[in-house]
C-alpha positions in Angstrom: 0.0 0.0 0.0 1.3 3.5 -1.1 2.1 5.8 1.6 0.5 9.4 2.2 2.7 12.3 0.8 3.5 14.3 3.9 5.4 18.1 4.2 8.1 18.6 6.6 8.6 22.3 7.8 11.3 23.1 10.1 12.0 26.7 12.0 16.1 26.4 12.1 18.0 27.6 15.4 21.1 27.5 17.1 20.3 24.6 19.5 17.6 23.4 18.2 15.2 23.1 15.3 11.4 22.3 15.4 9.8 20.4 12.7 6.2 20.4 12.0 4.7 18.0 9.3 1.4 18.1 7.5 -0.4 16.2 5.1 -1.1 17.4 1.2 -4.6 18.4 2.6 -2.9 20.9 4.9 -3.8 19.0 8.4 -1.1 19.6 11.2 -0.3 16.1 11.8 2.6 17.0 14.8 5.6 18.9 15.9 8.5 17.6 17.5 11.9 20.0 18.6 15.2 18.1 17.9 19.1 18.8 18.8 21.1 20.7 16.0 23.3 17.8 15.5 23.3 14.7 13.3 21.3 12.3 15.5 19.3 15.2 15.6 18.5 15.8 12.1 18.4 11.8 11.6 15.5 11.6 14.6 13.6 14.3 12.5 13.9 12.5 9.3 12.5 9.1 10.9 9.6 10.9 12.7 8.5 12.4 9.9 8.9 9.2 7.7 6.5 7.3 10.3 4.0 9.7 9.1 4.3 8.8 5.3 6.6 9.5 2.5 8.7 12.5 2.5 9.1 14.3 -0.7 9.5 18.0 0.5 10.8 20.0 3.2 11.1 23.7 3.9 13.6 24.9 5.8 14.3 28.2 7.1 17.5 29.6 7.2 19.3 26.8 4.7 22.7 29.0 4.5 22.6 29.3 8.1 21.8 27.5 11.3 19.7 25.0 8.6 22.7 24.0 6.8 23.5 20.8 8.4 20.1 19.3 8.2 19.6 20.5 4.7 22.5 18.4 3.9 21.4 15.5 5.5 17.3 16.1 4.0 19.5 16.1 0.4 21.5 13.4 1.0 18.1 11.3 1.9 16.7 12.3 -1.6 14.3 15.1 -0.2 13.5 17.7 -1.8 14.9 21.3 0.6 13.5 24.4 -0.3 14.0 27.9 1.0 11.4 29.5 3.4 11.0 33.2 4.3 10.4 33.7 7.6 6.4 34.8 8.0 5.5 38.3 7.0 4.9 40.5 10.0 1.0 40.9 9.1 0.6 37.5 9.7 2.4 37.4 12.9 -0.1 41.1 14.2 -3.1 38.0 13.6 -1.0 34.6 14.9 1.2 35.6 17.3 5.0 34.0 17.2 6.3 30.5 18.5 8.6 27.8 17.1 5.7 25.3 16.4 4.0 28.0 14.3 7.1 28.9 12.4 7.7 25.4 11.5 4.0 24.6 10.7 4.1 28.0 8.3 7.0 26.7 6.5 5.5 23.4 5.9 2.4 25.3 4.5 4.9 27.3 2.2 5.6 24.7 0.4 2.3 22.9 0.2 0.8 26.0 -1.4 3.7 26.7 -3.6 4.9 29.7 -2.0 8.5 28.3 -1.1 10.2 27.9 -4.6 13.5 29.0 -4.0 16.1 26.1 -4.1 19.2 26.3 -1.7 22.8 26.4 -2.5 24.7 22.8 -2.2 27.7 24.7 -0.3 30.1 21.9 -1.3 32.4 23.0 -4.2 34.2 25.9 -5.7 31.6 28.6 -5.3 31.4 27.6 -1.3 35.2 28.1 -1.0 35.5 31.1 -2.9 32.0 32.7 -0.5 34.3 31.9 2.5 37.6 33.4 1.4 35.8 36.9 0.4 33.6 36.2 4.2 37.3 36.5 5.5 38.8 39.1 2.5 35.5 41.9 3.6 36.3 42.0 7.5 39.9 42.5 6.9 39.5 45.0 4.6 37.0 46.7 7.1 39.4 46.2 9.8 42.3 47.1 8.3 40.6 50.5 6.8 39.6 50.9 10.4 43.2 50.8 12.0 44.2 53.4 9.7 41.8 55.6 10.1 42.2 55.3 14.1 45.6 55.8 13.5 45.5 58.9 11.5 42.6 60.5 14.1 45.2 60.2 17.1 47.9 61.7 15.1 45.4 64.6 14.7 45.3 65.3 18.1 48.8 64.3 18.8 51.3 67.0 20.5 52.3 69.7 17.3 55.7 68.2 17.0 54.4 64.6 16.6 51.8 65.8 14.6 54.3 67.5 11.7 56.6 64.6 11.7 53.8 62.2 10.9 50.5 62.8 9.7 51.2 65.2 6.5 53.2 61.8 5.2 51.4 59.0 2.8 49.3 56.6 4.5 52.0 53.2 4.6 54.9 55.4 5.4 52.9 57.0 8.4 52.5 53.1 9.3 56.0 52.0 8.9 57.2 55.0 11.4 54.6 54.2 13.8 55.6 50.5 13.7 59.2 51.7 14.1 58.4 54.3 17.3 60.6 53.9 20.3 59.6 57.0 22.6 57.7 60.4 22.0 58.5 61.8 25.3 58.1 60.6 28.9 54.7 62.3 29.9 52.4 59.5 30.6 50.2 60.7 27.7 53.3 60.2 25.0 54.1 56.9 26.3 50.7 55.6 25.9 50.3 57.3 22.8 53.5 55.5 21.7 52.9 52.0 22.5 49.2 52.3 20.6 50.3 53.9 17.6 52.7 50.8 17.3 49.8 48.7 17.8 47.5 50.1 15.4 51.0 50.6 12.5 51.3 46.4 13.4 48.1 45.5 13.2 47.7 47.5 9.8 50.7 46.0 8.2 49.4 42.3 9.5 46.0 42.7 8.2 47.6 43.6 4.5 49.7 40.5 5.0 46.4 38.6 5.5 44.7 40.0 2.4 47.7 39.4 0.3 47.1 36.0 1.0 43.5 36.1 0.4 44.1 37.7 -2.9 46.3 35.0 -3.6 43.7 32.1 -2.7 41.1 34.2 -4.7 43.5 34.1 -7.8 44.3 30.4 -7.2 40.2 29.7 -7.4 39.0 31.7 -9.9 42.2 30.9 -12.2 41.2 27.1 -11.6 37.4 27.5 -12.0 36.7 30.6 -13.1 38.7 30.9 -16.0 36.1 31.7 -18.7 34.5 34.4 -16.7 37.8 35.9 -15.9 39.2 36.4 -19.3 36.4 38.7 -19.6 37.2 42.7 -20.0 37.3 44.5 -16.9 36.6 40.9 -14.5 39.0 40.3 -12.5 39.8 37.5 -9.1 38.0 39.4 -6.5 34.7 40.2 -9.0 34.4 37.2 -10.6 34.5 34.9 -6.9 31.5 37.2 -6.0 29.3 36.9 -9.0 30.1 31.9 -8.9 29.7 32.6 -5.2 26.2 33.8 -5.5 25.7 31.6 -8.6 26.4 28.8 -5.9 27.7 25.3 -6.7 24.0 24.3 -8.3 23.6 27.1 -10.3 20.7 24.6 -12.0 18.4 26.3 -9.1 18.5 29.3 -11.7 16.2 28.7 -14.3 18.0 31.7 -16.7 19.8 34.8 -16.3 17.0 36.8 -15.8 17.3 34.9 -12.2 21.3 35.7 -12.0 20.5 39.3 -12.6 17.2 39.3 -9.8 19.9 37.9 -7.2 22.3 41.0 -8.1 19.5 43.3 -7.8 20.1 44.4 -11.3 16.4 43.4 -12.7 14.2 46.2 -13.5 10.7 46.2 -11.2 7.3 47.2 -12.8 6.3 50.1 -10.9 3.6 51.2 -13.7 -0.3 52.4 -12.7 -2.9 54.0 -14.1 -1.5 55.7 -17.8 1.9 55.4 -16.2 4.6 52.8 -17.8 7.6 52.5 -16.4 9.9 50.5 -14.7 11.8 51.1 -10.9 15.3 50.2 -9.6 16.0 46.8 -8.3 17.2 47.7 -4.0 16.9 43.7 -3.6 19.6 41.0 -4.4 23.2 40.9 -2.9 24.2 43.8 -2.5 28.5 42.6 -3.1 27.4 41.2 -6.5 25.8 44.4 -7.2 28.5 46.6 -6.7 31.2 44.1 -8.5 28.5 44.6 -11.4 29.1 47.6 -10.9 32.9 47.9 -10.3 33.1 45.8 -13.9 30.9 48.5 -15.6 33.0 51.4 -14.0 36.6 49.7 -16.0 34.2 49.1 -18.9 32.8 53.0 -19.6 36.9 54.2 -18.7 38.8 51.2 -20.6 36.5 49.4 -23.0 36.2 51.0 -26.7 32.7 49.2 -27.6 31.5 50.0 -23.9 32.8 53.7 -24.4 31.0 54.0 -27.5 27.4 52.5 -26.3 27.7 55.2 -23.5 28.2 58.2 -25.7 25.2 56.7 -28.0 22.5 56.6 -24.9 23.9 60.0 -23.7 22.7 61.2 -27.0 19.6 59.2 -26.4 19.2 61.1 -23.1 19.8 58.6 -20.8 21.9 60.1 -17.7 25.1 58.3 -16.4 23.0 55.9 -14.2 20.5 54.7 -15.8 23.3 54.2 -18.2 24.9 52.2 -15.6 22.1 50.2 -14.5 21.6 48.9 -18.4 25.6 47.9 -18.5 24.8 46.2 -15.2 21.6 43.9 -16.9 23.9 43.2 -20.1 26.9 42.1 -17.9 25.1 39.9 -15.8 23.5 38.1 -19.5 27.4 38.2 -20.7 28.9 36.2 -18.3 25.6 34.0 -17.2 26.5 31.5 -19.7 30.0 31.8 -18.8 29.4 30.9 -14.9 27.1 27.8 -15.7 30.0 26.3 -18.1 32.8 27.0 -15.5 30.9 25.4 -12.3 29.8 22.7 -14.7 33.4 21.9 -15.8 34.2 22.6 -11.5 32.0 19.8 -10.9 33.3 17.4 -13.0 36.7 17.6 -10.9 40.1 17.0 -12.4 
């Protein structure tokens, strides 16, 4: 006898995640809250099979805490897709608990709502999403120390001030590494010791992006190579735009998707007798601006690129909306290119 088809909806946390499962009629059959581990996500998976067959599961948070047990939900030949956590109309009428998370998930995908498929995060795209996790913070941290730097020197005794600030940036950093003593006063000698401290932690943080760089050009040499023989894309660009492709970019059904995740798809915003169309403020917001940075080297560098901008200036397009359209036709160039280089990734050597 053929078992019922039953929908598993889980609200994802830290320590713990809480499945509720319902039938294809939309009856709450139970809810059960299991350990983030892999006995865990194994006791969910056999609960929910002694209820009927599992074919679907919606999972909250898959890049997140939900990770693990959409790996293991895969890996068992279920189906995971991507839930949104509940609007906040619904929650005004419902009110907010675990149970009720889980059971709106499970009712996501029963109705069709929950269509967005979640990235594998096991191949090239995964390792190239952590190295630029690591490459943004240093960067931030590293603009940081300088910028602390440089604001203590302004306030710095007149002398120490002249000898140091009106210098470049890296030479201010070397002599501050270098410092010995700006005077006894108990103000100099603490201003000494963290001046040294911010110059070394400067000079380590560009030592730690160098090597990022490196690993970036390593990865996108070795599986991005179509994408970055493209004008104006280079290591750090291209591992942005495979990273958000993921490592199934099959979840995207064209490019039109590609360009809706980099927030470079045009929104109807038309009513009434007014046409038109709106700016895109969704997506990734790093894909969009290394969309952006590739346009930018395009309209300087690029003599077809040059020439299509000085065409829709004469059309009376201004420099953004300009922009936006290189964005869209970027994201259709190297579409094609992304889905042959992750394919060929795949495959392994």
């Amino acid at each position: 006898m053929e078992q019922e088809q039953v929908i598993l909806g889980v609200d994802t946390h830290l320590d713990v995640h809480v499945g509720a499962v319902i039938d294809i009629t939309g009856r709450l059959l139970a809810t059960l809250s299991v350990s983030t581990n892999s006995a865990g996500y194994l006791q969910l998976l056999k609960w929910v099979r002694s209820f009927g067959n599992l074919s679907r599961a919606g999972v909250e948070g898959t890049g997140t805490y939900g990770a693990g047990l959409a790996r293991v939900l895969r890996d068992h030949g279920v189906e995971v897709l991507e839930v949104n956590r509940p609007d906040r109309s619904m929650r005004r009428r419902q009110g907010k608990s675990d149970p009720t998370d889980a059971e709106s998930a499970a009712r996501s995908v029963l109705a069709g709502n929950a269509t967005a498929i979640p990235k594998n995060q096991s191949g090239a795209a995964e390792a190239m999403r952590v190295v630029l996790v690591a490459r943004r913070s240093a960067v931030k941290a590293k603009t940081q120390a300088i910028n602390q730097l440089r604001a203590l020197l302004v306030s710095a005794p007149q002398k120490v001030r002249e000898h140091l600030l009106r210098i470049k940036p890296e030479d201010c950093v070397k002599h501050c590494a270098a410092l010995r003593s700006l005077g006894k006063s108990v103000v100099l000698q603490a201003l000494t010791s963290v001046l040294r401290l911010l110059a070394k932690r400067w000079l380590a943080l560009r030592a730690e992006l160098k090597t990022l760089d490196t690993m970036l050009e390593t990865l996108t040499r070795q599986h991005g190579k179509r994408v970055t023989e493209r004008f104006g894309v280079g290591p750090q660009t291209a591992a942005v735009l495979i990273a958000v492709a993921g490592d199934n970019p099959e979840r995207l059904k064209n490019e039109s998707s590609l360009a809706a995740l980099c927030g470079v798809s045009p929104l109807q915003a038309s009513s009434g007798k007014t046409v038109r169309h709106r700016l895109n403020r969704g997506g990734d917001r790093c894909a969009n601006n290394a969309l952006w940075t590739i346009a930018m080297v395009r309209m300087r560098s690029d003599p077809r690129t040059r020439a299509y901008v000085e065409r829709r200036t004469n059309e009376g397009l201004s420099k953004k909306e300009i922009h936006r359209c290189l964005k869209r036709y970027i994201v259709r160039e190297l579409y094609p290119l992304i889905l042959a280089d992750l394919a060929e990734s795949s495959l392994g050597p």
